[in-house]
C-alpha positions as CSV (number, residue, x, y, z in Angstrom):
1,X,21.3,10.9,-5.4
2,X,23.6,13.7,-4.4
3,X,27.6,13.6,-6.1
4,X,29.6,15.8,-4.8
5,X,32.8,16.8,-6.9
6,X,36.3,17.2,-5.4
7,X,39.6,17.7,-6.9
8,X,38.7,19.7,-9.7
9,X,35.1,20.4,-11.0
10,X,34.8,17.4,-13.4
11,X,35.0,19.2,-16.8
12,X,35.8,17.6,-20.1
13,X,39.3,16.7,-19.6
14,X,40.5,17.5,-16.4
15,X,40.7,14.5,-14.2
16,X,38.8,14.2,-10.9
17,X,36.6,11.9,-8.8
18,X,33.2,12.3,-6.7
19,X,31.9,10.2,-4.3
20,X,28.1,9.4,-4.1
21,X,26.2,9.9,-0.8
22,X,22.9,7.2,-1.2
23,X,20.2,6.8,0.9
24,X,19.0,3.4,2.3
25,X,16.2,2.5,-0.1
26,X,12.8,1.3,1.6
27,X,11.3,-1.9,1.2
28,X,9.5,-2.1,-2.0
29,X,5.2,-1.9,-1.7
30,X,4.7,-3.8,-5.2
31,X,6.7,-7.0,-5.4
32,X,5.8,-8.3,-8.8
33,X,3.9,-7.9,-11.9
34,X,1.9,-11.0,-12.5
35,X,-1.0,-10.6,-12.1
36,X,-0.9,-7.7,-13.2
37,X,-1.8,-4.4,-10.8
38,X,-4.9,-2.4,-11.3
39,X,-7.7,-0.6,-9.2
40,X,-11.1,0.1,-8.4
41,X,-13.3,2.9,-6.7
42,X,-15.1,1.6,-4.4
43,X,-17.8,3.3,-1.8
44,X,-16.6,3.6,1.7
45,X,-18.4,3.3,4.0
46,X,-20.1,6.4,5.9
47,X,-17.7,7.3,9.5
48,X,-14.9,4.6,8.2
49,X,-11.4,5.7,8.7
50,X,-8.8,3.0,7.2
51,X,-5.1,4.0,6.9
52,X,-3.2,3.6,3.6
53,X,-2.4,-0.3,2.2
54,X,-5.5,-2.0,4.4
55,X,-6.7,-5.1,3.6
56,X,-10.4,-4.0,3.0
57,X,-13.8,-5.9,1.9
58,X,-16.6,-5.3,0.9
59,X,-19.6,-4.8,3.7
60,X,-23.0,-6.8,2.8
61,X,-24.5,-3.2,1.6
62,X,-21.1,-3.1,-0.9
63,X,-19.6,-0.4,1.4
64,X,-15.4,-0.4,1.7
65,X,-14.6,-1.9,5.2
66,X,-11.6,-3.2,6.7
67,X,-11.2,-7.3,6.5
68,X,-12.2,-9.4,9.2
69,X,-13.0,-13.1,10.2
70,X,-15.1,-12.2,13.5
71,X,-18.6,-11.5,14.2
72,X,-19.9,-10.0,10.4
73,X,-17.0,-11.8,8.5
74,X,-15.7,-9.7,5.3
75,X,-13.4,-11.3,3.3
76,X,-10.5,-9.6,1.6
77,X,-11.1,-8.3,-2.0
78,X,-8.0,-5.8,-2.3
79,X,-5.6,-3.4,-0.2
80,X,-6.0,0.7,0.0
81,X,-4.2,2.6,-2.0
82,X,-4.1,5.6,0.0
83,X,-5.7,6.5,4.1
84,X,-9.3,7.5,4.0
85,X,-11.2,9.5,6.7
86,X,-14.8,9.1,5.5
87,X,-15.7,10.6,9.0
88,X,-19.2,13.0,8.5
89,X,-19.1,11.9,5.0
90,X,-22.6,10.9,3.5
91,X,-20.7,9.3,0.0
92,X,-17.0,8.5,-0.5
93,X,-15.2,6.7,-2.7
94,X,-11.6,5.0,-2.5
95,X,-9.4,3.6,-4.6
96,X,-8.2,-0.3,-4.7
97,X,-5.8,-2.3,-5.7
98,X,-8.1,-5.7,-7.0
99,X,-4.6,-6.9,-8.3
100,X,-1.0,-7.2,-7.7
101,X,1.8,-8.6,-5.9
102,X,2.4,-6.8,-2.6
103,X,5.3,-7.1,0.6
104,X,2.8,-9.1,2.7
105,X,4.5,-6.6,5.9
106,X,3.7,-3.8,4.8
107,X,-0.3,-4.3,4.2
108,X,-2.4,-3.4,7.5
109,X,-4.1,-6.1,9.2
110,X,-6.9,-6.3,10.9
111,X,-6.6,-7.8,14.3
112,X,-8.1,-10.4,13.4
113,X,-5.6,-11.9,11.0
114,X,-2.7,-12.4,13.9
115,X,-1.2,-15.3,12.1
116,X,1.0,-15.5,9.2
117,X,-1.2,-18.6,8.2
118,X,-4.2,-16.4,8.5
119,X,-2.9,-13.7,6.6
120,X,-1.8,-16.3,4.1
121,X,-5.0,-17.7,3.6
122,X,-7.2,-14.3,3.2
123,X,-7.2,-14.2,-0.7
């Protein structure tokens, strides 16, 4: 937050005002507290590139995927905390969030989940 002093420089005892120059605030990630939010490292999968705050799974060989219902289902088991490019890497590993309360629009989807009733019903 940036204050900006006019008519006099605000010392002790000589009167003045400032006016405050704030910045929209984003929508908040982490929504809540209960249950409570922690992480895991998980491996990714060799070639995967997921951005930051996907909706990943785990593969059948335990590798870090993104979430899907298609073909080889994975079902959800946390969101990324940051964007991975595992690309030419033989062993990787990511952080999770297992837990928490997240803004449901800001989590990235795969296509897959193109309802809000799907997206709903993932965890």
């Amino acid at each position: 937050m940036t204050i900006t002093p006019r008519n006099g420089d605000l010392t002790a005892g000589v009167a003045g005002s400032h006016s405050e120059t704030i910045g929209a605030s984003p929508d908040p990630f982490i929504t809540g507290d209960v249950p409570a939010l922690f992480t895991t490292d998980e491996l990714v999968l060799e070639d995967e590139v997921l951005a930051a705050r996907s909706v990943v799974g785990l593969d059948a060989a335990g590798n870090l995927v993104m979430a899907k219902t298609s073909a080889t289902a994975v079902k959800p088991v946390g969101v990324l905390v940051y964007a991975v490019d595992a690309t030419g890497e033989a062993a990787m590993r990511a952080s999770v969030y297992r837990g928490g309360v997240f803004n449901p629009a800001l989590l990235v989807w795969h296509a897959d989940y193109a309802t809000d009733e799907l997206k709903r019903l993932a965890f």
